[in-house]
C-alpha positions, 0 to 999 in steps of 0.5 A: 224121503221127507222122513230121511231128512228129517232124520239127517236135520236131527243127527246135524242138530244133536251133533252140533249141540254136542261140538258146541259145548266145551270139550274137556280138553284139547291137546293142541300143536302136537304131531300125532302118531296114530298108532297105525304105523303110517307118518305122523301128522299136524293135528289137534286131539279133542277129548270128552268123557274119557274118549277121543271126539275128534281130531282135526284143528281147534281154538283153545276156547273149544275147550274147558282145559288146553294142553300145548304139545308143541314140540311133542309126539301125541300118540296112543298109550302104550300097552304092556302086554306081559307084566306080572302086577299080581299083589304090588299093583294094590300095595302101589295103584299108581303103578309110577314105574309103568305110568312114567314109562308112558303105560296106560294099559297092562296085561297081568298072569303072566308065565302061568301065575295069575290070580285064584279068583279073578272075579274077586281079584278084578272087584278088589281092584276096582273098589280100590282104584287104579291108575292103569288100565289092567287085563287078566290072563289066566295061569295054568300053573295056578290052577294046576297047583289048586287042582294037582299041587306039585305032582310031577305027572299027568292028571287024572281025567277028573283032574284035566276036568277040574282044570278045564272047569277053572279055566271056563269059569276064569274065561267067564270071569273077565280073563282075556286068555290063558297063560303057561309058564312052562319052565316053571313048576308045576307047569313043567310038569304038564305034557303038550295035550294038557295044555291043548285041552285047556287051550281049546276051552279058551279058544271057544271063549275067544280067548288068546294064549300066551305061553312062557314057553317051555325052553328059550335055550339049547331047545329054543326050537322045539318050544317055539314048535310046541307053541305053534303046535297048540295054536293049530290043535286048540285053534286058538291065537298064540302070543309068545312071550319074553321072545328070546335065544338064551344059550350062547351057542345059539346067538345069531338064530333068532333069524330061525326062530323068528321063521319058525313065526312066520312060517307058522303065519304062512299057514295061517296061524296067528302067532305072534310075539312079545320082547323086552328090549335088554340083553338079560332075563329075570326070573327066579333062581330055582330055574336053574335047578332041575324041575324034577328036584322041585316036585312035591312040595317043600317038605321033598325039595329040601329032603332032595337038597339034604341027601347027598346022592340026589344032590350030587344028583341035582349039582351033576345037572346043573353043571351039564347045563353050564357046559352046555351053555358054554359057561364056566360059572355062575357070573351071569347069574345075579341076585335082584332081591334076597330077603335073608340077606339083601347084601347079596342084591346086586352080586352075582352067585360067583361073588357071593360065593367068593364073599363067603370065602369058599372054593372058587369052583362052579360045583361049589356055586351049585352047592351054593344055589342049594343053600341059598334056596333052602335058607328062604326057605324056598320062598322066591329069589328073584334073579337078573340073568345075562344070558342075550345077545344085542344082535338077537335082540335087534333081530327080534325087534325088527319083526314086524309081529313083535310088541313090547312088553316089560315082563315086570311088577310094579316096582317099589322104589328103592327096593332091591336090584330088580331088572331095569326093564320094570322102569324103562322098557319103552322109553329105551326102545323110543331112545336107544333102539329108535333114536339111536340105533336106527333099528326101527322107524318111530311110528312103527315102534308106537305100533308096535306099543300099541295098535298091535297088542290092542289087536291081539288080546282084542281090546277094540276101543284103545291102542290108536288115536280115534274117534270113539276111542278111549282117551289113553293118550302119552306126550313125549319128546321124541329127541330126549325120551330115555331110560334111566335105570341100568343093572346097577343103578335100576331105580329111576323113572323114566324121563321124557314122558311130560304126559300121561292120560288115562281114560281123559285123565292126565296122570302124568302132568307135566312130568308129575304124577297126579295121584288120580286113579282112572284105570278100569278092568279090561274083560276078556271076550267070554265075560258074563256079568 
C-alpha cells in the first residue's frame, strides 16, 4: 500500500516539474474542433515537442510562444488520403498548394503508380526535408510494369510470385498498403484474382487497399462489386478512391453505388471511400483510347496508331464510347498540360481540333487524340474531364464514410492548367459545400479530413486534437475560408487558412509560408527497420 503512494507521490512530482516548465506554445481563444465529429468547444491547445499536452484553459506566461486564435476554428490537420507527389514533392518540399490548403499529412501511389523502391523513396525524402507528413501506398501497376512490362494477359506463376515478393518486400518497406489503378494500363490488364493474391499478402501486413477502380462509368456498378469482392476474398480493408458516377446516363445513381458501400459494411467488410469535391476529373488523355491499343510498349502503340485497319479499329471504339456516354464530342475533354505545344493548355480537344482548321467531326477528334499522343511521344497528357454531376457529388459527400481527398501533385505555380482541386479541395468543402450549401455540418466535414482517414490507413497519433498526439494542427476562419482556383484561373492558393502547424511547427503563420520543413515518414503496419 505504502509503495502504491509513493508511486503515485512520483508520477504528481514528475508531472508537475513537466507543466511547470513552458510549453512550447499555446494557441489560446480558438474554438476547437476535435476531429470526433462532436460540437466544437472553447479551450486552449498546449503543445510541447512536436505533441499535443494538453487542452484546457491556460495563461500566456504557460508558454515560450502564444498564438491567439480568437475568432478562428482549431482543429487537427487535414489529411489527403489520395494524392500523387511522386517526384514534385523533392522538386517542391514546401508542397505550398496542399500546405496552404491546410494539409499536414499525405498518402501517395496512388491509382497503382508509386515509387520502385520505397525504402529508398522514403530515405531521399527524409535526407532532404519536407514540409508534409507523407505515407506510401504501393502500386500494382508499378510493380507489374517491373515485373511483366505491358504484357496484355495473366502472369505466369513465377510472375504472381515475383509480384508478391515486391509487394512483401514494399510492405516491409514502410507501405501502408497497396493501390491499383485499374483503368490504367497495365493494371487493366490484371484479372480480379491477381489482384486478390496481392491483396492478401497485404492484408497479412495490416495493410489497406485503395484501388482506382476499374470503370467509374457505364460499369460503375460492377467495379465497385469488384472491390467489395477483393475486400472479402483477401480479407483486407478497402479504400475506394476519386468515388464517382462519370457516365451521363447514370447521373443520380451515386444513391446505388453509395449502397453497394454500405451493403457491403452490412456484411461486415470495412469499405470505405474517398471524393474530391468537383464536377470534373483529371487524368491522362490516353484513357480515352482502348487499353488493349496501349499493350506492349511504345514501339506497338504507334505500330497500331499508324496502321489504318486498327486505327479505324481504335477510333471505332472510341466514338462507341461517346454514344455511350450520350456525347457528340470531345468538349469535355480538356488539356491541363501539353508539353509540345502549351497553347493547347486549357482548350478542349474540340477547340484545338477547330484551331487547326480541321473537320468539325468526333471521328476527326478521335484522329486528333491519336496524333496528339504520338507527337509527346506517348509521354503522359494530363487531361481535366467534365463528366459529373453536382447533385452526385453532394450524394457522396453526405456519406458518412466518405473523406476528402485531392488526388493531386504538388503543383508548380503557374504552370499549366491543372485541375483546381490540387490547390483548393478542402477549403471548397469548408466554404461552398459546408458554408454555403449546407451539405454537411462543419464539425462533421473536419471528421471527415481527419479523424476518419487517420482511422483507415491506421496512423494512431494524429488526425484529433489529443494528448499525446502529434501536433498537426490548422487555424481557419470558418466565415471566409475559400478556394480560389477555378478551371480557368487554377493557380491560386487557398485563402482563409492563417495557420498551419507540422509536428508543433507553424509552417503557415500568419498566412505565410515559413519555409520549415517538419514533415516525417508515415510507416505502414508491417515496417522493419
Amino acid at each position: 500500500m505504502h509503495y502504491r503512494f509513493l508511486l503515485l507521490f512520483v508520477w504528481f512530482f514528475v508531472s508537475g516539474l513537466i507543466y511547470a516548465q513552458p510549453y512550447d506554445l499555446i494557441i489560446k481563444n480558438g474554438r476547437v474542433v476535435d476531429g470526433t465529429g462532436n460540437p466544437w468547444i472553447y479551450a486552449d491547445v498546449a503543445v510541447q515537442n512536436g505533441r499535443i499536452v494538453r487542452l484546457g484553459t491556460f495563461a500566456p506566461t504557460d508558454a515560450k510562444r502564444t498564438i491567439d486564435a480568437t475568432g478562428l476554428i482549431v482543429a487537427p490537420g487535414f489529411i489527403d488520403v489520395h494524392t500523387h507527389v511522386e517526384g514534385s514533392l523533392e522538386a517542391q518540399p514546401g508542397a505550398p498548394n496542399f500546405i496552404f490548403d491546410g494539409v499536414t499529412t499525405m498518402i501517395t501511389g496512388n491509382c497503382g503508380g508509386s515509387s520502385t523502391n520505397l525504402r529508398t523513396y522514403f530515405d531521399t525524402l527524409r535526407m532532404q526535408g519536407i514540409s508534409v507528413n507523407l505515407g506510401s501506398l504501393i502500386g500494382h501497376n508499378t510493380v507489374r510494369m517491373n515485373v511483366m512490362k505491358m504484357a496484355f494477359r495473366e502472369p505466369t506463376a513465377r510472375e504472381q510470385t515475383e509480384m508478391e515478393s515486391r509487394v512483401e518486400q514494399a510492405m516491409k518497406d514502410g507501405a501502408v498498403g497497396l493501390s491499383t489503378g485499374l483503368i490504367y494500363t497495365p493494371g487493366t490488364y490484371a484479372r480480379t484474382p491477381e489482384v486478390v493474391n496481392l491483396a492478401k499478402m497485404v492484408s497479412r501486413y495490416g495493410g489497406v487497399y485503395a484501388s482506382h477502380i476499374r470503370n467509374e462509368g457505364q460499369n460503375v456498378k460492377q467495379a465497385v462489386e469488384e472491390a467489395i469482392l477483393i475486400s472479402r476474398e483477401a480479407k483486407i480493408p478497402v479504400e475506394i478512391s476519386h468515388f464517382k458516377v462519370a457516365s451521363k446516363p447514370l447521373w443520380g445513381k451515386s444513391t446505388e453505388t453509395v449502397e453497394l458501400v454500405e451493403a457491403a459494411r452490412r456484411e461486415g467488410l470495412d469499405v470505405t471511400v474517398d471524393q474530391y469535391p468537383y464536377t470534373a476529373s483529371s487524368t491522362s488523355l490516353e484513357s480515352i483510347v482502348p487499353s488493349w491499343a496501349l499493350a506492349d510498349g511504345d514501339s506497338a502503340v504507334l505500330a497500331r496508331f499508324r496502321n489504318p485497319v486498327s486505327r479505324a479499329k481504335i477510333r471505332a471504339e472510341m466514338l462507341d464510347g461517346l454514344a455511350k456516354n450520350l456525347r457528340k464530342n470531345y468538349e469535355y475533354a480538356v488539356v491541363a498540360s501539353y508539353k509540345p505545344d502549351s497553347s493547347f493548355n486549357g482548350m478542349s480537344i474540340s477547340a484545338i481540333n477547330q484551331k487547326l482548321g480541321r473537320k468539325n467531326s468526333a471521328a476527326t477528334e478521335a484522329d486528333l487524340i491519336m496524333e496528339l499522343m504520338e507527337r509527346a511521344n506517348l509521354k503522359r497528357i494530363q487531361m481535366v474531364y467534365h463528366t459529373m454531376s453536382e447533385t452526385d457529388v453532394e450524394t457522396i459527400m453526405r456519406y458518412p464514410n466518405t473523406m476528402i481527398a485531392s488526388d493531386a501533385g504538388v503543383a508548380k505555380l503557374g504552370s499549366g492548367m491543372p485541375h483546381p482541386r490540387a490547390y483548393g479541395t478542402n477549403a471548397r468543402v469548408l466554404g461552398r459545400y459546408v458554408r454555403e450549401r449546407h451539405v454537411i455540418p462543419l464539425e462533421e466535414a473536419i471528421r471527415r479530413m481527419t479523424s476518419l482517414p487517420a482511422q483507415r490507413f491506421k496512423l494512431t497519433d494524429r488526425g484529433l486534437l489529443r494528448p499525446g498526439y502529434a501536433a498537426d494542427i490548422v487555424l481557419f476562419d470558418e466565415k471566409t475560408v475559400s478556394d480560389k482556383a477555378t478551371y480557368d484561373q487554377p493557380h491560386a492558393y487557398t485563402t482563409g487558412i492563417s495557420w498551419v502547424l507540422v509536428n508543433g511547427t507553424p509552417v503557415v503563420e500568419n498566412n505565410r509560408h515559413t519555409g520549415q520543413r517538419p514533415g516525417q515518414l508515415l510507416m505502414g503496419p508491417g515496417y522493419v527497420k
